[in-house]
C-alpha positions in Angstrom: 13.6 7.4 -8.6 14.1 4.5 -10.7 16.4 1.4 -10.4 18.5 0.2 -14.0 18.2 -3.2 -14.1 20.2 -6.0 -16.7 18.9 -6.8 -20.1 15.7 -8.5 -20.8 15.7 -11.9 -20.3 16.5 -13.7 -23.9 13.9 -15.9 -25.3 14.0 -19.2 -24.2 15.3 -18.7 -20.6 13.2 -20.4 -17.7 12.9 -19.1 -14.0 12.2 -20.6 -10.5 9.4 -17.5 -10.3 8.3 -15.0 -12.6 6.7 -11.9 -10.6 3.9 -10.0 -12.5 3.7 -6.4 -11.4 6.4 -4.0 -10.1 4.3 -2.4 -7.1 5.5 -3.0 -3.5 4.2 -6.1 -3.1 5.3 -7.3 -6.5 8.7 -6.0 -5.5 8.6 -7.3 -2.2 8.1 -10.5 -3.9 10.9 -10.2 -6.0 13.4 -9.4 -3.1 12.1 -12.7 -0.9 12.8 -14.5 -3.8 16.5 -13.0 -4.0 16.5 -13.7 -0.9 15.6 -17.5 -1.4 18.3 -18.0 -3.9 15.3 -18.6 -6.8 15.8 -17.5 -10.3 13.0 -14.4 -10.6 12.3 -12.1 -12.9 9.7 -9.2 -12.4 7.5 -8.2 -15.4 6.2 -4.8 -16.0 4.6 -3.1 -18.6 5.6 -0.1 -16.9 8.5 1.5 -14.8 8.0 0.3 -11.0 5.6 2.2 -8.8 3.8 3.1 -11.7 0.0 2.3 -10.5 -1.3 2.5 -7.1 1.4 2.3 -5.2 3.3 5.1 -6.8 1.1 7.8 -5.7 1.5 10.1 -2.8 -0.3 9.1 0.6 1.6 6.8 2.2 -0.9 6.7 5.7 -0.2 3.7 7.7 -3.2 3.7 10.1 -4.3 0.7 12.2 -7.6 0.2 12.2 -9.6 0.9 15.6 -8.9 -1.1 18.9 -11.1 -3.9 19.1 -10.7 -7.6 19.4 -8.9 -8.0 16.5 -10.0 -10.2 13.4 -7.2 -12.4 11.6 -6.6 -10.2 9.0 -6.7 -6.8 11.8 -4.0 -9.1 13.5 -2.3 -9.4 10.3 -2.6 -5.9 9.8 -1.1 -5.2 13.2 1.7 -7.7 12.8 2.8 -5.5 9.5 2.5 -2.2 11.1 5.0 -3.6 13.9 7.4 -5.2 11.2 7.6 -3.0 8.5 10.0 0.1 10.7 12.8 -2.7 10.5 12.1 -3.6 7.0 12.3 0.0 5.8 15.5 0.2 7.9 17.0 -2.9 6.0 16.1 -1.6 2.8 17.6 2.3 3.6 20.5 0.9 5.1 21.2 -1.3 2.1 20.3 1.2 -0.8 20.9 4.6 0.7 17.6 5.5 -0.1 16.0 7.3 2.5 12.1 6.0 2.5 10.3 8.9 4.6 9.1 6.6 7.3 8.0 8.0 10.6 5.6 7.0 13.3 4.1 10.6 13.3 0.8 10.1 14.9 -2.5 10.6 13.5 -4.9 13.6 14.8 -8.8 13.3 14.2 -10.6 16.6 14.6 -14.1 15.5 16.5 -16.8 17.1 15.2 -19.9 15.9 17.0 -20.6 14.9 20.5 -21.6 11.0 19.6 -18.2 10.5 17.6 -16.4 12.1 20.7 -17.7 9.5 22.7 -17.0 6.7 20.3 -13.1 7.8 20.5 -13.0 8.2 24.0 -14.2 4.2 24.0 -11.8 3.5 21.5 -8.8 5.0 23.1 -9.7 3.2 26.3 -9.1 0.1 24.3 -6.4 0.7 22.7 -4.6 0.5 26.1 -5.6 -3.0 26.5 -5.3 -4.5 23.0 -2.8 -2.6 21.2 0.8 -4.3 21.8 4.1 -3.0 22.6 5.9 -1.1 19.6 9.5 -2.2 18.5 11.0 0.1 20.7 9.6 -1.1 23.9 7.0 1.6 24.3 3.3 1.6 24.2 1.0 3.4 21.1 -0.9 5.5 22.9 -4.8 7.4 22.1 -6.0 9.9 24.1 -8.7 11.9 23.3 -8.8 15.9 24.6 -10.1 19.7 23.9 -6.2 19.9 22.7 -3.9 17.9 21.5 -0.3 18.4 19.5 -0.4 20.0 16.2 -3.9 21.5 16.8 -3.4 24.8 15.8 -3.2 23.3 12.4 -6.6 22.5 12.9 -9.4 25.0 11.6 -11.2 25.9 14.8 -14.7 25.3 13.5 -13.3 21.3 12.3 -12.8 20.6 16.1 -16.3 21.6 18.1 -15.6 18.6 20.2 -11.8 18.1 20.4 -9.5 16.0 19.2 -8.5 12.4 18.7 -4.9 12.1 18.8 -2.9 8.3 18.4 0.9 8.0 18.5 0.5 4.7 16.2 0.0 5.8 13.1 2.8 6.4 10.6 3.6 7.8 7.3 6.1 6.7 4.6 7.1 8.3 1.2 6.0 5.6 -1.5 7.5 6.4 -3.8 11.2 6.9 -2.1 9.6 2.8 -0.6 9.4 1.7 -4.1 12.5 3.3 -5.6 14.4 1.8 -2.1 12.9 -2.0 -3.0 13.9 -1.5 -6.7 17.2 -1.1 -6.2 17.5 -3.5 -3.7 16.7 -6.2 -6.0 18.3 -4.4 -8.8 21.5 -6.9 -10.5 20.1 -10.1 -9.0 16.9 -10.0 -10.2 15.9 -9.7 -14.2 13.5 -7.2 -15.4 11.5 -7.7 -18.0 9.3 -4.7 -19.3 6.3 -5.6 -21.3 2.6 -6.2 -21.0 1.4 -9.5 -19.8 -1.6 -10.8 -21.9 -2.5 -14.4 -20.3 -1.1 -16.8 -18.1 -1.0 -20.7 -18.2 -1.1 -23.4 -15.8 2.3 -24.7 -17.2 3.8 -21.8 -16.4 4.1 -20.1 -19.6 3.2 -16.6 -19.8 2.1 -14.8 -23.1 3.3 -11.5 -23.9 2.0 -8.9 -26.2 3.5 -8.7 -29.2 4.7 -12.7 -28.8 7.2 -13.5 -27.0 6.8 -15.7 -23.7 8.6 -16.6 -20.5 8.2 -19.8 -18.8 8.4 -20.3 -15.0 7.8 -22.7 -12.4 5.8 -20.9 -10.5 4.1 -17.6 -11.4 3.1 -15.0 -8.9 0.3 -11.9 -10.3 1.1 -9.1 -8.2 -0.1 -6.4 -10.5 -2.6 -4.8 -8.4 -6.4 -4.7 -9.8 -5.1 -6.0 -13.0 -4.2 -9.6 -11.3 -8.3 -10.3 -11.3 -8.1 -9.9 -15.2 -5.6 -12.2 -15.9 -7.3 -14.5 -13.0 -10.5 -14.3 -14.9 -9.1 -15.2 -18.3 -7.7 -18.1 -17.2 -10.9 -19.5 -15.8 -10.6 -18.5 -12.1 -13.3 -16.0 -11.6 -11.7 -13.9 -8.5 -14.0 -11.5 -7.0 -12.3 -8.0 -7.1 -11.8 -4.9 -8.9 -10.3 -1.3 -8.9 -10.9 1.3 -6.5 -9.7 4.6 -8.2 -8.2 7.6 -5.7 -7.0 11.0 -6.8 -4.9 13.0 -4.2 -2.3 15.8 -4.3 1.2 17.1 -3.6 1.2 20.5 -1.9 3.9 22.9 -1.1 2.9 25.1 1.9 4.3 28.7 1.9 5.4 27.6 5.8 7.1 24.3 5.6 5.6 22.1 8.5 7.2 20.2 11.0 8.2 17.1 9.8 6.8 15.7 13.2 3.1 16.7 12.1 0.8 14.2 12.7 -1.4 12.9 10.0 -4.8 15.0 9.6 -7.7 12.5 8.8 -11.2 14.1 8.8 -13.2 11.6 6.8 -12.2 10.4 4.0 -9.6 14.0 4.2 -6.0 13.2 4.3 -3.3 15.8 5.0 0.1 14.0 5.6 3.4 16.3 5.6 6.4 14.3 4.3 10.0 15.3 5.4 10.9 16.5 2.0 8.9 19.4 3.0 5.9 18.3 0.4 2.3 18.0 1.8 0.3 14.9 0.5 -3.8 15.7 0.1 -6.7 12.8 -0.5 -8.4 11.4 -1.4 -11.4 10.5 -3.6 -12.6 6.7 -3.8 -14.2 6.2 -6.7 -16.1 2.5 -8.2 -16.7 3.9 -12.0 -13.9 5.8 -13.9 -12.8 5.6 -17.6 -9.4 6.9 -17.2 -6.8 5.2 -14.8 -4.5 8.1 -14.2 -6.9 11.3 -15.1 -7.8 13.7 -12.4 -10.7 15.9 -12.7 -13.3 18.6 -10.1 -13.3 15.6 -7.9 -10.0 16.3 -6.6 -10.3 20.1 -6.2 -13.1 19.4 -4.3 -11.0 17.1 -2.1 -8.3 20.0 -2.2 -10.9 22.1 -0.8 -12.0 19.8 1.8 -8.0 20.0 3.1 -8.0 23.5 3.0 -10.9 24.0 5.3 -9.6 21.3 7.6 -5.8 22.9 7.9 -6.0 26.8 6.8 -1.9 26.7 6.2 -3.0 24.9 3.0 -4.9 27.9 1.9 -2.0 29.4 -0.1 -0.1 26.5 -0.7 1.5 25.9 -4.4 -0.3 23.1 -5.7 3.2 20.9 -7.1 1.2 17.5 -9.0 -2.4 15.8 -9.2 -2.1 12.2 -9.4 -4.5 9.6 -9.6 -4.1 5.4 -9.5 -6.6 2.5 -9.0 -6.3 0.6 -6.0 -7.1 -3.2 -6.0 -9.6 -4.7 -4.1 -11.1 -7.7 -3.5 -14.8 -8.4 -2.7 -14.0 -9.5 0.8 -11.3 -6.4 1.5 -9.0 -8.5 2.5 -5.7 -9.3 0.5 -5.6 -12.2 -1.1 -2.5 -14.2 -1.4 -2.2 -18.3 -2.6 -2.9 -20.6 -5.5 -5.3 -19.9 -7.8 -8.1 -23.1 -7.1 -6.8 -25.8 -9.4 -3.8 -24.3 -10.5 -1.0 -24.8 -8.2 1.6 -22.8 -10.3 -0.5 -19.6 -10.2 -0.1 -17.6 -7.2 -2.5 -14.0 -6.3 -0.6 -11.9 -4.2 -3.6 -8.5 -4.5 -6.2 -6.5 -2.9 -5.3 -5.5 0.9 -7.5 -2.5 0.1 -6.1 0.6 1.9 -3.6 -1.4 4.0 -1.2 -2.7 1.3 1.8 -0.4 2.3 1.6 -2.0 5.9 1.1 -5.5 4.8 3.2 -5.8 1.1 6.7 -6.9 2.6 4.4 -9.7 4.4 2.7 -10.3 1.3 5.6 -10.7 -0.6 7.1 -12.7 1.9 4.1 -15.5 2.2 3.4 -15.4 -1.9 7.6 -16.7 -2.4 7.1 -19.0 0.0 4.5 -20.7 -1.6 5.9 -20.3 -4.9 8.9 -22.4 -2.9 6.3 -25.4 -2.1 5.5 -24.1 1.5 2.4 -23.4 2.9 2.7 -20.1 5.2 0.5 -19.0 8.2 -1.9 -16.8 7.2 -5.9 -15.8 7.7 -7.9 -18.2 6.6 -9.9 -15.2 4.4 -7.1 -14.6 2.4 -6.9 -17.6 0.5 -8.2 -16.6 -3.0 -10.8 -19.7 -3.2 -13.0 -17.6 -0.5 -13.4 -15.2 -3.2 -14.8 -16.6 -6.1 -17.6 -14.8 -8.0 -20.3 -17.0 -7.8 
């Protein structure tokens, strides 16, 4: 589910904003700078959606009801905002994006964690805000709940958490949608980025170069490299996952509700495919390798939900996630080089937040200064 794009830009041509990285919020950068009316071009060493964001997840979970921080408000602010931007995006490319405010249902195994929901779920009706359509997320916690006959008995001694927030999106259908939304208006440029310069030159492997005004790294955990080499140590690194598409001999209701047990994911998508994760892993060798660690997460989901049990196993996939020393995204100038914007990390958030990303990175690219959590400006997370 690719876009075609025009030719490689020729040698020589300069642009308002060159874009490093075709993930969401590289992509999401390139269509706010359509939007803009700036000169962009998006460079890739691979087809879009090719590392994290290409994989097969897509949970959109807010984090627990509590007087939010700035970037939980952020967070918030995204999960509220992105229905309409998916909207936009399928209305403009016919691409349907899988999005769906499903719910998400937490089996409750011990009496303490009960108790912690229950808490939770009380404040959720005070400090959670109106959704888009007028209603109110609701979380309730219960000896039953919908869907809970997915649930293997012996996962739920003490119940069920159930939320009516939480939502689910196919990413790659999201990615393929914002490629071809930008697709004809904005240059693509496929080739591997090997340093950037505070003129705005960028060098490419094997020689060539393209020259911009303003430069925005976008590529995920790779953006601390290219940070680093240019003299701004940014704190952050990669965060590998490996997770699964299942095909369940019973197709479920596209309505199901997220299953999260842990770090256990089981997410059913509408195309009748069942998403499984996922592992988080600090040291790996391989980017895109799966190995025991993920049958062991397999095994984990088929225990939580026995419908699994028999279900063809359809692809393994594994990516590296950025993330940033903080956790939180970063997205601004790199300290002393106003030309070089980070637009990265957002750790386990980044399909909520990357169309507000993309959004705040073009606007400083365009001389602006937008509104945004003091933590997320990228001189807060220097290595020291």
């Amino acid at each position: 589910m690719t876009a075609s794009y025009p030719a490689p830009p020729v040698a020589g041509q300069h642009f308002d904003v060159a874009i490093v990285g075709a993930g969401v919020v590289g992509l999401w950068c390139a269509r706010e700078a359509m939007r803009a009316g700036l000169k962009a071009v998006v460079i890739e060493r691979n087809e879009p959606g090719a590392g994290a964001s290409g994989g097969v997840i897509g949970a959109l979970m807010p984090n627990r009801p509590v007087e939010a921080s700035a970037k939980q408000g952020f967070q918030l602010d995204g999960l509220l905002s992105l229905p309409a931007a998916v909207a936009a995006l399928e209305a403009e490319t016919g691409i349907a994006c899988g999005y769906r405010r499903c719910g998400r249902l937490v089996p409750l195994r011990e009496e303490d964690t009960r108790i912690r929901h229950a808490a939770w779920a009380t404040d959720a009706e005070r400090l959670w805000p109106a959704l888009p359509d007028g209603e109110r997320a609701s979380w309730g916690v219960s000896d039953d709940a919908p869907f809970a006959s997915l649930v293997a008995p012996d996962a739920a001694p003490f119940g069920f958490s159930h939320d009516t927030f939480s939502a689910r999106i196919r990413p790659r259908a999201y990615v393929a949608a914002l490629a071809a939304s930008i697709a004809g208006h904005v240059a693509f440029m496929r080739a591997t980025v090997l340093e950037v310069q505070a003129d705005g030159r960028i060098d490419l492997e094997g020689g060539g170069t393209v020259v911009a005004g303003r430069i925005i790294l976008a590529n995920g955990f790779l953006s601390f490299g290219l940070a680093n080499r240019f003299g701004v140590p940014v704190d952050g690194d990669g965060v590998k996952g490996q997770s699964a598409l299942l095909r369940p001999r019973t197709p479920f209701d596209p309505a199901t509700p997220i299953l999260f047990d842990g770090s256990i994911y089981v997410i059913a998508h509408d195309d009748g495919m069942v998403a499984v994760g996922s592992t988080s892993e600090t040291a790996w060798e391989e980017t895109t390798s799966t190995d025991d660690r993920l049958n062991i997460v397999i095994g984990k989901a088929q225990a939580l939900c026995p419908a699994l049990l028999e279900a063809e196993i359809v692809e393994r996939w594994a990516g590296v996630r950025p993330r940033s020393a903080t956790r939180s995204p970063l997205v601004g100038p790199l300290p002393g080089a106003e030309r070089l914007i980070l637009a990265t990390g957002g750790y386990k958030i980044t399909l909520a937040i990357a169309h507000m990303m993309g959004k705040a990175a073009v606007e400083y690219a365009s001389g602006g200064v937008p509104m945004l959590p003091a933590g997320f400006d990228p001189a807060t997370c220097l290595k020291r």
